[in-house]
C-alpha positions in Angstrom: 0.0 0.0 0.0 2.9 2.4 0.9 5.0 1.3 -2.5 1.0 2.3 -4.4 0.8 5.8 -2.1 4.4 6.4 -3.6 3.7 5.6 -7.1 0.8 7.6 -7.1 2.6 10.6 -5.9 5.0 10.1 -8.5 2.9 10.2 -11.3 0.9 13.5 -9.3 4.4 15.3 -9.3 5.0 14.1 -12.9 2.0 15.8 -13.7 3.1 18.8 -12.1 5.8 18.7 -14.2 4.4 18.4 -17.4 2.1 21.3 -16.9 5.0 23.6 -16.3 6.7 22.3 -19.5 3.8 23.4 -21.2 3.1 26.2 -19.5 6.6 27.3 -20.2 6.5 26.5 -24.0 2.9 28.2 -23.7 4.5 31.4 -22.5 7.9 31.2 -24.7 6.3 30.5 -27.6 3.0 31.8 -27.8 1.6 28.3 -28.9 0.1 25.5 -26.8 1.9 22.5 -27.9 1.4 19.7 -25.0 3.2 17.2 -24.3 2.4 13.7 -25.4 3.5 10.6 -23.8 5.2 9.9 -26.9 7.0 12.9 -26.9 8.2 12.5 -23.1 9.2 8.9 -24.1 11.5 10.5 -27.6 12.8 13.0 -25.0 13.9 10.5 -22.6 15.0 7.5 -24.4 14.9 7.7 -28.3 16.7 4.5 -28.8 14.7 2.4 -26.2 11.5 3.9 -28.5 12.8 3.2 -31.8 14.0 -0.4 -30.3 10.4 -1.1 -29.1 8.8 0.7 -32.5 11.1 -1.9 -34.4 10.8 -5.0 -32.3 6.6 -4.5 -32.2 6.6 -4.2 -36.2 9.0 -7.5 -36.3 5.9 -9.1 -34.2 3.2 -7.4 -35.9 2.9 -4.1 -37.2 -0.7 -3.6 -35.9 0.6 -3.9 -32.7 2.1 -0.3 -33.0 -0.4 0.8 -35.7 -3.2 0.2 -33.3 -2.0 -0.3 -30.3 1.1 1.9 -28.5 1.0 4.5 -31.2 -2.4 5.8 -30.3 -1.7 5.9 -26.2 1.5 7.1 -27.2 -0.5 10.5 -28.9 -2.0 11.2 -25.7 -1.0 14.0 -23.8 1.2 13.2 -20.8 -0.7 15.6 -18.1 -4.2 14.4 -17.9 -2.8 10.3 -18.6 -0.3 11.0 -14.9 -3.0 12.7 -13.0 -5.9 9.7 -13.9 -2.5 6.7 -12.9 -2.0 9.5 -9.9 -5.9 8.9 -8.4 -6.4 5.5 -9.1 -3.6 4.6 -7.6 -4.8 6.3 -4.8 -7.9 4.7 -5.0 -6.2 1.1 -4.8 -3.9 1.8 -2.2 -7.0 3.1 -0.3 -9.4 0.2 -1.1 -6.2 -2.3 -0.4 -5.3 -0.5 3.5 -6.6 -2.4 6.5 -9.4 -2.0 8.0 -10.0 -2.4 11.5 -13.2 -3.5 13.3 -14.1 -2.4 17.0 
């Protein structure tokens, strides 16, 4: 339950984070460009992307057609904060309850 509470505020502060990226770009740049999970993914680990890209399309191409490709187009923010509350909602269904 503690390792789900930590998780959750994980994702919560990443979140945070991604709204002040594109808050940042928003101000610099005059455009609102968010950030898609995707993009985070390119940003952090181009290879490990392009490694899975190629080893799903070795498998089946659908697989990346229709499957990571379009959760990969979704913006990071709102995809954080919904992992950030229901993992809250676990760890809270999960904790002990105690009887008097």
């Amino acid at each position: 339950m503690a390792l789900l509470r930590f998780l959750a505020w994980v994702f919560l502060l990443a979140t945070g984070a991604v709204l002040v990226r594109d808050g940042l770009v928003w101000l610099s740049a005059q455009l609102f460009a968010p950030l898609s999970l995707g993009g985070l993914w390119s940003e952090l680990g181009f290879a490990s992307e392009m490694a899975t890209h190629h080893a799903l399309d070795h498998v089946s191409p659908l697989l990346w057609s229709f499957g990571l490709a379009p959760v990969l187009s979704l913006w990071a923010a709102p995809v954080f904060f919904v992992l950030a509350v229901v993992l809250f909602l676990v760890a809270r269904a999960l904790r002990p309850r105690r009887f008097y």
